[in-house]
C-alpha positions as CSV (number, residue, x, y, z in Angstrom):
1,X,150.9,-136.6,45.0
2,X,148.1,-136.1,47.1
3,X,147.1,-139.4,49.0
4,X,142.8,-139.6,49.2
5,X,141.8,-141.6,52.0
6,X,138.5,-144.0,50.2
7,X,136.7,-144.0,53.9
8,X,137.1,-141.2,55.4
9,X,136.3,-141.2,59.6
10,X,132.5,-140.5,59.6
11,X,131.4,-138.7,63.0
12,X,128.3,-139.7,64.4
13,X,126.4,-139.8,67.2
14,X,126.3,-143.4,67.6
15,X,129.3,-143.9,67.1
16,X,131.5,-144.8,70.6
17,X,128.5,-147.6,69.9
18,X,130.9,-149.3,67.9
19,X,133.2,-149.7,70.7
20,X,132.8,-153.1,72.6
21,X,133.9,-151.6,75.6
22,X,132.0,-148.9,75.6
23,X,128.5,-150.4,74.5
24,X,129.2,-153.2,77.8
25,X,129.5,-150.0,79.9
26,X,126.4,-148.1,78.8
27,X,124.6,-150.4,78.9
28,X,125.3,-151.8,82.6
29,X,125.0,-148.5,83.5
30,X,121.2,-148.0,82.0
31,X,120.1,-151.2,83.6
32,X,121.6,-150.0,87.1
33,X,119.5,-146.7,86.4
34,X,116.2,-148.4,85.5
35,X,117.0,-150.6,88.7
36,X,117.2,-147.3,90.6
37,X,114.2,-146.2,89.6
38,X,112.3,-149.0,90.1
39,X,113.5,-149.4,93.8
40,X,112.5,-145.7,94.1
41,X,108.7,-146.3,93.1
42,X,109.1,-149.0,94.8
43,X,110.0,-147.7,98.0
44,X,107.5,-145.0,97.9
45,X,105.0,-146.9,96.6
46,X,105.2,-149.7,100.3
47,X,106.0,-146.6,102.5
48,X,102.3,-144.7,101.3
49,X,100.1,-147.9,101.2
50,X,101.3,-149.5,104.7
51,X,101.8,-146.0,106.7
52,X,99.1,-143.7,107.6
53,X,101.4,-141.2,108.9
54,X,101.8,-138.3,105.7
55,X,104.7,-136.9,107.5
56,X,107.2,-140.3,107.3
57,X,105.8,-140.9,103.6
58,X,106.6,-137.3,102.7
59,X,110.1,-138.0,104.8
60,X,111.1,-141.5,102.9
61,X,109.9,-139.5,99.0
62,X,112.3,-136.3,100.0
63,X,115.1,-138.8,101.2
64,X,114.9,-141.0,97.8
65,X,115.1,-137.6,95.8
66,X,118.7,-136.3,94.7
């Protein structure tokens, strides 16, 4: 007799959401991106409006970029 499983494992693309774990450490780690990326502008942003210079705002943009 064969033995039918009434829920079968569904695969998903959301689906390590429904892992506690997991969901804590996505999202941490979005909200430590968008901080990045705010810094970044940030940075860039003070280092072209309080420097004349081109050259050290075109040094400080090239440093921030990975």
């Amino acid at each position: 007799m064969q033995c039918e499983n009434s829920n079968p494992p569904v695969s998903t693309t959301l689906a390590p959401f429904r892992n506690k774990v997991f969901r804590s450490i996505w999202t941490a780690t979005q909200i430590s991106s968008l901080g990045w990326l705010v810094q970044t502008v940030a940075i860039s942003w003070l280092m072209a409006t309080i420097l004349a210079s081109d050259l050290m705002v075109a040094l400080v943009q090239a440093d921030n970029s990975q």
